[in-house]
C-alpha positions in Angstrom: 2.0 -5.3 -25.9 -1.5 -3.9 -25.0 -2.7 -7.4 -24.0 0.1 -8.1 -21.5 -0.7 -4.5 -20.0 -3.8 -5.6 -19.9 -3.7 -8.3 -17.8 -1.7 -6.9 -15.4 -4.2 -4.6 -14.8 -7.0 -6.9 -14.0 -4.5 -9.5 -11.6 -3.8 -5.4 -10.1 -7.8 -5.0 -9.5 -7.5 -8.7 -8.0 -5.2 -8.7 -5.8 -6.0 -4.8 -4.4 -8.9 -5.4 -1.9 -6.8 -8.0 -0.4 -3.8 -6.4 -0.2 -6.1 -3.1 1.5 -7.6 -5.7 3.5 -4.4 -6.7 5.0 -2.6 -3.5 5.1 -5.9 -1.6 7.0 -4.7 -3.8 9.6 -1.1 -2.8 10.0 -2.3 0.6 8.8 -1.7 2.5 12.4 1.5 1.1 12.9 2.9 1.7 9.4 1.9 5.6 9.6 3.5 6.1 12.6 6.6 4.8 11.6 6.1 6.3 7.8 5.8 9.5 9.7 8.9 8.7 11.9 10.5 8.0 8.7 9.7 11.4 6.7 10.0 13.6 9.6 12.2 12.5 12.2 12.2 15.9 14.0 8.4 15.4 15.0 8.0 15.1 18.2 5.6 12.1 17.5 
């Protein structure tokens, strides 16, 4: 129900900043090969 939605919400809102914190690290790397990934004709 509504309460269940609700607290997945909040452990969302928790757990966010560290998962940004973590993925701003790997960010560069991940891009590049998310670009590889969608557009493997760039000459990237």
């Amino acid at each position: 129900g509504r309460d269940r939605g609700d607290l997945a919400a909040r452990q969302l809102v928790f757990l966010l900043p560290e998962h940004l914190k973590d993925a701003s690290k790997k960010k560069k790397k991940s891009s590049l090969l998310f670009v590889k990934l969608a557009n493997p004709h760039s000459a990237v």
